[in-house]
C-alpha positions as YAML, in Angstrom:
chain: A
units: angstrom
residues:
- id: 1
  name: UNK
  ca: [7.17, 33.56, 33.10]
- id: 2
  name: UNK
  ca: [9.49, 30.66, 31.55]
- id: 3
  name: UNK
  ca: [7.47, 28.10, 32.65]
- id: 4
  name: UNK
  ca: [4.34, 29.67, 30.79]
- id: 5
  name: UNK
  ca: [6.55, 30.64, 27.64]
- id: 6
  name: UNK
  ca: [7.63, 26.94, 27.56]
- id: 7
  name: UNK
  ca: [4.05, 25.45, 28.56]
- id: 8
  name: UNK
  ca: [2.21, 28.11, 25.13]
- id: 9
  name: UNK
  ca: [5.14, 27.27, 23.04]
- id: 10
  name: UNK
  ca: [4.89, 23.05, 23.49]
- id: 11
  name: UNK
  ca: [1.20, 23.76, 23.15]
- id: 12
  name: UNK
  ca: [1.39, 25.69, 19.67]
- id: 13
  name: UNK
  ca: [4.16, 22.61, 19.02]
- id: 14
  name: UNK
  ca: [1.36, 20.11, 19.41]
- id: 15
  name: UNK
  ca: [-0.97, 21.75, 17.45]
- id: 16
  name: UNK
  ca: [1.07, 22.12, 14.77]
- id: 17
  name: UNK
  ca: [2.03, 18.72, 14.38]
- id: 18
  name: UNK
  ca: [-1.64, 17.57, 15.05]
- id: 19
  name: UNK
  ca: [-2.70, 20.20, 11.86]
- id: 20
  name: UNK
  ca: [0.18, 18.71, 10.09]
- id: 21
  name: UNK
  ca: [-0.44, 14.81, 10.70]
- id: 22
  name: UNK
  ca: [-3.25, 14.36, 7.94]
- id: 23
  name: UNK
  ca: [-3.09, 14.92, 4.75]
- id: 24
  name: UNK
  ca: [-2.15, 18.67, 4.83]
- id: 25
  name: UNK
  ca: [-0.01, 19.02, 1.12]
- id: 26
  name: UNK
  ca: [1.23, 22.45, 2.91]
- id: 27
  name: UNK
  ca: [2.71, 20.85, 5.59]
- id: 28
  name: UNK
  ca: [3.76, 18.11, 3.50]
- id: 29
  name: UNK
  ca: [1.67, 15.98, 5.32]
- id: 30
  name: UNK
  ca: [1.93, 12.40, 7.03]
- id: 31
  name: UNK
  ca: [-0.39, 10.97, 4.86]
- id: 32
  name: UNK
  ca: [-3.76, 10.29, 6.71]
- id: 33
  name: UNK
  ca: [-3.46, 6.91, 9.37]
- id: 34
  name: UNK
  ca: [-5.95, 5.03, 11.05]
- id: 35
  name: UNK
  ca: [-6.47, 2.06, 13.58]
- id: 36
  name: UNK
  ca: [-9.87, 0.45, 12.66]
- id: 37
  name: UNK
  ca: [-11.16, -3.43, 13.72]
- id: 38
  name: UNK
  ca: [-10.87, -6.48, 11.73]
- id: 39
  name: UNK
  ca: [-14.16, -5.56, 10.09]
- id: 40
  name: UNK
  ca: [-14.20, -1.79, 9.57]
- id: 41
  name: UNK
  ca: [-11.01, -2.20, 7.67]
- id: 42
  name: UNK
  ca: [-12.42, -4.52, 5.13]
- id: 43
  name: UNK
  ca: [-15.26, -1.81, 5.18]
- id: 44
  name: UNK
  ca: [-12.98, 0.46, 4.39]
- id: 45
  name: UNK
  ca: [-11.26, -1.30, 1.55]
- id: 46
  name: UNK
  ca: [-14.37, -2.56, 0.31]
- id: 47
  name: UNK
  ca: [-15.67, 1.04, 0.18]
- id: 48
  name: UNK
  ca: [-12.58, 2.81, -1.57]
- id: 49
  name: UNK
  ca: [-11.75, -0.22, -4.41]
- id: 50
  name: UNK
  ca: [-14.81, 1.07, -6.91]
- id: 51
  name: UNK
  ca: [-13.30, 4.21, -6.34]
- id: 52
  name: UNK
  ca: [-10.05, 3.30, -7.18]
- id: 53
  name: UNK
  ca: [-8.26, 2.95, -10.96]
- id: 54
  name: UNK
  ca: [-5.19, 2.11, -12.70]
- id: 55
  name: UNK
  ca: [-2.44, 3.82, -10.94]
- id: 56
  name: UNK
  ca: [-3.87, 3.18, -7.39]
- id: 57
  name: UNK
  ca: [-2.14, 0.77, -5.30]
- id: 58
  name: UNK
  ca: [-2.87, -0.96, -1.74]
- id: 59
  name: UNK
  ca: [-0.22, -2.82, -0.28]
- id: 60
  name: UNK
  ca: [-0.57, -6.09, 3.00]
- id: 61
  name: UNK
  ca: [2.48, -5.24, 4.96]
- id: 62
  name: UNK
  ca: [3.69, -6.91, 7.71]
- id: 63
  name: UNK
  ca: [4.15, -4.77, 11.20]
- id: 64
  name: UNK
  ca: [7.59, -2.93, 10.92]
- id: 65
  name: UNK
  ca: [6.60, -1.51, 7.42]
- id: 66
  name: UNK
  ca: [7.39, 2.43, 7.87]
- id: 67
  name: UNK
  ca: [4.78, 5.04, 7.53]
- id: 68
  name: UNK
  ca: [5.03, 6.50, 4.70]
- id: 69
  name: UNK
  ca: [4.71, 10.39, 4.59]
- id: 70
  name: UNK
  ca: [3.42, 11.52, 0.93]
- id: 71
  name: UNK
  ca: [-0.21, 13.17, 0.99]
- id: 72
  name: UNK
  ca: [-2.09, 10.56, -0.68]
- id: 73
  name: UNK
  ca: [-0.65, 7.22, 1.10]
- id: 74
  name: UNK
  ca: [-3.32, 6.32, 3.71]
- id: 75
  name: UNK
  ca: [-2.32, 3.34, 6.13]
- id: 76
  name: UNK
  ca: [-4.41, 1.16, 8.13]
- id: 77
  name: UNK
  ca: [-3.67, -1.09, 11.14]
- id: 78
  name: UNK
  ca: [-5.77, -4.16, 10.28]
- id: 79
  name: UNK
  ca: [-4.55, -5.70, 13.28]
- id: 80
  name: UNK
  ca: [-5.33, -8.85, 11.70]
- id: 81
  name: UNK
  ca: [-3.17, -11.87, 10.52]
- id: 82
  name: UNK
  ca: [-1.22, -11.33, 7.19]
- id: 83
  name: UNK
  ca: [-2.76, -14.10, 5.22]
- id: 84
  name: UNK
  ca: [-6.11, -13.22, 6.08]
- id: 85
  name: UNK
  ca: [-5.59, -9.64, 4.81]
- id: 86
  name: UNK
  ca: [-3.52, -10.52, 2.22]
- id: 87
  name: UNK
  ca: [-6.86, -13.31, 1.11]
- id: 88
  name: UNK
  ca: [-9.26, -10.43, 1.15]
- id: 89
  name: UNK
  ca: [-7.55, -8.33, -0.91]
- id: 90
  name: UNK
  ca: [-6.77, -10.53, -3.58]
- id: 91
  name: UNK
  ca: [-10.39, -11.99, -3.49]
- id: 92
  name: UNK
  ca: [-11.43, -8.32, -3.70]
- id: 93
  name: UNK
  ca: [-8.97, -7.21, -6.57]
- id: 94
  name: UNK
  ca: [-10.02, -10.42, -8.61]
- id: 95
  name: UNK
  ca: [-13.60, -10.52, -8.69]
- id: 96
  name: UNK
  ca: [-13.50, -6.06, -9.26]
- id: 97
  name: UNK
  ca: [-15.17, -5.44, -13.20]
- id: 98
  name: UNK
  ca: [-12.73, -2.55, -12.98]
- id: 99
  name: UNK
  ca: [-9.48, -3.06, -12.15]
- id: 100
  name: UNK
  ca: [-6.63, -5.63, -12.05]
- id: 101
  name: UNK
  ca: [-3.65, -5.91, -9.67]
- id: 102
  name: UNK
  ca: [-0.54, -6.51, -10.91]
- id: 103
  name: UNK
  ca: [1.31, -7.94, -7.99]
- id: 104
  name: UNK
  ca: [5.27, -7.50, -6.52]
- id: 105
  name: UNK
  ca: [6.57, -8.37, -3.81]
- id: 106
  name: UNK
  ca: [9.78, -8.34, -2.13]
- id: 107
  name: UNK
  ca: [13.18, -9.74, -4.10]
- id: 108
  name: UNK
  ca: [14.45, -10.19, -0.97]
- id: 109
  name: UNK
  ca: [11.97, -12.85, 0.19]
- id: 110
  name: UNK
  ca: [13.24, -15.35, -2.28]
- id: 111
  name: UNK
  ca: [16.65, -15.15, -0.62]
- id: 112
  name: UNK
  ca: [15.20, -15.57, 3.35]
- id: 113
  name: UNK
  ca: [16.34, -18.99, 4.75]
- id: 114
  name: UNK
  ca: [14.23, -21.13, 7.05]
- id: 115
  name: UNK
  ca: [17.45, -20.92, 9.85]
- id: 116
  name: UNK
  ca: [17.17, -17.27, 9.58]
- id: 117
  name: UNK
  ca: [13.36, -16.82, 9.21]
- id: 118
  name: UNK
  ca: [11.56, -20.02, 10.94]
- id: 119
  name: UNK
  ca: [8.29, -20.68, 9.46]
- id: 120
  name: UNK
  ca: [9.41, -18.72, 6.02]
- id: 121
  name: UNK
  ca: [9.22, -21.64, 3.91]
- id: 122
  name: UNK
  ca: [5.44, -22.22, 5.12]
- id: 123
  name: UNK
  ca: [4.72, -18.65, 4.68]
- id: 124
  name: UNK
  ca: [6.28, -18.13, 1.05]
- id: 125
  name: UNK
  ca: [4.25, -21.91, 0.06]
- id: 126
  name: UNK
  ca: [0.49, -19.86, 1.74]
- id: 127
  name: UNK
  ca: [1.57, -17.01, -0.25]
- id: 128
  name: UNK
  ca: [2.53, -19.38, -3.77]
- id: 129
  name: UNK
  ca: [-0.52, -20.90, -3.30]
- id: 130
  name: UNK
  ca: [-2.78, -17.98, -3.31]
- id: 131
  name: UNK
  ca: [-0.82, -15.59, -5.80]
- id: 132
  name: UNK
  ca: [0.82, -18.46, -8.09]
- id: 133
  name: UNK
  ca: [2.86, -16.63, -10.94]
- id: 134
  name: UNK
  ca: [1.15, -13.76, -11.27]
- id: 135
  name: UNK
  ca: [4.26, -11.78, -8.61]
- id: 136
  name: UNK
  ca: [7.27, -10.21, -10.02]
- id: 137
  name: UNK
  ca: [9.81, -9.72, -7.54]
- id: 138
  name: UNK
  ca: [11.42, -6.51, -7.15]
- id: 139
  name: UNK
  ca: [14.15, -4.87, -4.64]
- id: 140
  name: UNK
  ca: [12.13, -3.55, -1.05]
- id: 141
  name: UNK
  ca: [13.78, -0.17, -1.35]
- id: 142
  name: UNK
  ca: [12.50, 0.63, -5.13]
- id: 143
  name: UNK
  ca: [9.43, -0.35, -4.14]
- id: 144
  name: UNK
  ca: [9.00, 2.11, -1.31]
- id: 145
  name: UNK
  ca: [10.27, 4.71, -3.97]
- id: 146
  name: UNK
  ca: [7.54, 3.80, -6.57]
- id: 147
  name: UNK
  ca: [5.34, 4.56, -3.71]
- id: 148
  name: UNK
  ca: [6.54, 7.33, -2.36]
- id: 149
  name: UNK
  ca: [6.16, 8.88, -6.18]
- id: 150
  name: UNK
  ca: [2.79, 7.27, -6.59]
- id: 151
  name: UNK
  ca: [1.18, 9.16, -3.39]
- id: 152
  name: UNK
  ca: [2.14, 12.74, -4.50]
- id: 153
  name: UNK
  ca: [-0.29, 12.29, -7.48]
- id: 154
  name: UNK
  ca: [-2.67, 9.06, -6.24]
- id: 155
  name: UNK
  ca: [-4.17, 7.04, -4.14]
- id: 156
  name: UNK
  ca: [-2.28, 3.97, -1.86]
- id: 157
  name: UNK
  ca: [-3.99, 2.31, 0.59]
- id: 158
  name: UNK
  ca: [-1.91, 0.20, 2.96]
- id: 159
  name: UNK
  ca: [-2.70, -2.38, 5.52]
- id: 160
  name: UNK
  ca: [-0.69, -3.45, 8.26]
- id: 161
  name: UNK
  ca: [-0.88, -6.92, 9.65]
- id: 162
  name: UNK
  ca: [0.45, -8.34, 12.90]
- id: 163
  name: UNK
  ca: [2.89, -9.99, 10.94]
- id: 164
  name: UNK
  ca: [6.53, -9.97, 12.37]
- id: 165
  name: UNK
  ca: [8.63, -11.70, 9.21]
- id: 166
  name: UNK
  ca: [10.45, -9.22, 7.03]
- id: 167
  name: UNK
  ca: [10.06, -8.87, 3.46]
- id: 168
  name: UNK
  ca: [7.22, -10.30, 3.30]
- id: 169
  name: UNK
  ca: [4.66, -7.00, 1.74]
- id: 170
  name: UNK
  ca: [2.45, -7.62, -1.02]
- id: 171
  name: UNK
  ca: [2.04, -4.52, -3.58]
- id: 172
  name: UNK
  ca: [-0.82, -4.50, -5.90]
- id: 173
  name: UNK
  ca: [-0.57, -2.26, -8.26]
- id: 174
  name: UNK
  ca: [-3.78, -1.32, -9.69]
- id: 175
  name: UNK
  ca: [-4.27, -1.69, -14.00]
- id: 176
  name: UNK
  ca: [-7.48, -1.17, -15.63]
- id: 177
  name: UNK
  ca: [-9.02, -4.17, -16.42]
- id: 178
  name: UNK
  ca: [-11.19, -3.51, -19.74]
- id: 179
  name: UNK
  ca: [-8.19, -2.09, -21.32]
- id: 180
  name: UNK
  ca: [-4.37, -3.09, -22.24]
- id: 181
  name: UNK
  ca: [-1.70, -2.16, -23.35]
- id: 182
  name: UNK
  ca: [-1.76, -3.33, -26.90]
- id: 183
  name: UNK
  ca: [-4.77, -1.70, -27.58]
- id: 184
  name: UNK
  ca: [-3.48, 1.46, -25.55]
- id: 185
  name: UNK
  ca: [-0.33, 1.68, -28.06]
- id: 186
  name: UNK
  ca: [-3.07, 0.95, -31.24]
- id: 187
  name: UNK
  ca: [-4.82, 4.07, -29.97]
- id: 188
  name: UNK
  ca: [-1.76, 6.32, -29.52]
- id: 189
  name: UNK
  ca: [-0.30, 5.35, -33.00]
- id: 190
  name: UNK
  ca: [-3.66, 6.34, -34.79]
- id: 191
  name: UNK
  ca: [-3.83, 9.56, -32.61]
- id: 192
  name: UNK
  ca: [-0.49, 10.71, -33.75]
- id: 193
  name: UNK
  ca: [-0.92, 9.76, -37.18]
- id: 194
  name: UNK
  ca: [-4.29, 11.57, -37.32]
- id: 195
  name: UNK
  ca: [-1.92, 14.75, -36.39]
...
């Protein structure tokens, strides 16, 4: 009688975790995951970006980047080199009518050292190359946080590469690009002195 006790209550267990794995908001969901192939990932991305607006983010990780848990955070595993994913998307973000990325990365990439981290000074001129100024560094841990906040009201899609260097994500956050802030400050001045 134990061992069937034991064997319905692992069961219900399972199931309750499987149920609880996607994006389930009364669960608090995992988020939703996925393991697609080189080219149904950039299928994927390609088919989400028009659907995707200021606010939105996707992030190129490398491999030890933690799944994040909040509802609206969906993760890929491109299984695909970092620069190659980290390419698309910025060729992707650029040439959208839509949107613009505003781009971090980790702060504590500038500090990595070449003993510590062979190959990082290769890496970081790939990466120069392709983003040029347009990064702003910020501190790993906030950056989590921003999207841990940002996936309980919107959209983050991120893809994981087979790269094993730390530090090394790429956040874009997502702006709209026939719009700015200048003229978004213009607007709310006039609406509150219309009041």
């Amino acid at each position: 009688m134990n061992r069937l006790c034991n064997f319905l209550l692992m069961g219900t267990l399972f199931l309750n975790f499987a149920a609880c794995s996607k994006k389930a908001p009364e669960c608090g969901g995992m988020g939703s995951q996925s393991t697609v192939s080189s080219a149904s990932w950039r299928d994927v991305l390609t088919a989400e970006l028009p659907l995707l607006g200021h606010r939105n983010w996707i992030v190129v990780t490398d491999m030890a980047y933690p799944l994040q848990t909040g509802a609206g955070i969906e993760t890929v595993d491109t299984g695909e080199d970092y620069m190659s994913v980290l390419e698309f998307v910025y060729r992707e973000t650029e040439k959208a009518p839509h949107v613009k990325a505003i781009v971090y990365q980790d702060r504590e990439l500038t500090y990595l050292r070449e003993k510590d981290v062979p190959g990082i000074d290769a890496l970081r001129g790939r990466m120069q190359a392709l983003l040029g100024d347009k990064r702003t560094f910020v501190p790993h841990e906030e950056l989590i946080d921003r999207l841990d906040e940002t996936g309980r009201k919107f959209h983050v899609v991120i893809l994981k590469s087979t790269l094993t260097v730390p530090y090394t994500s790429a956040f874009f956050e997502l702006d709209c690009n026939y719009w700015d802030g200048g003229r978004e400050n213009a607007l709310r001045r006039a609406m509150a002195d219309g009041d």
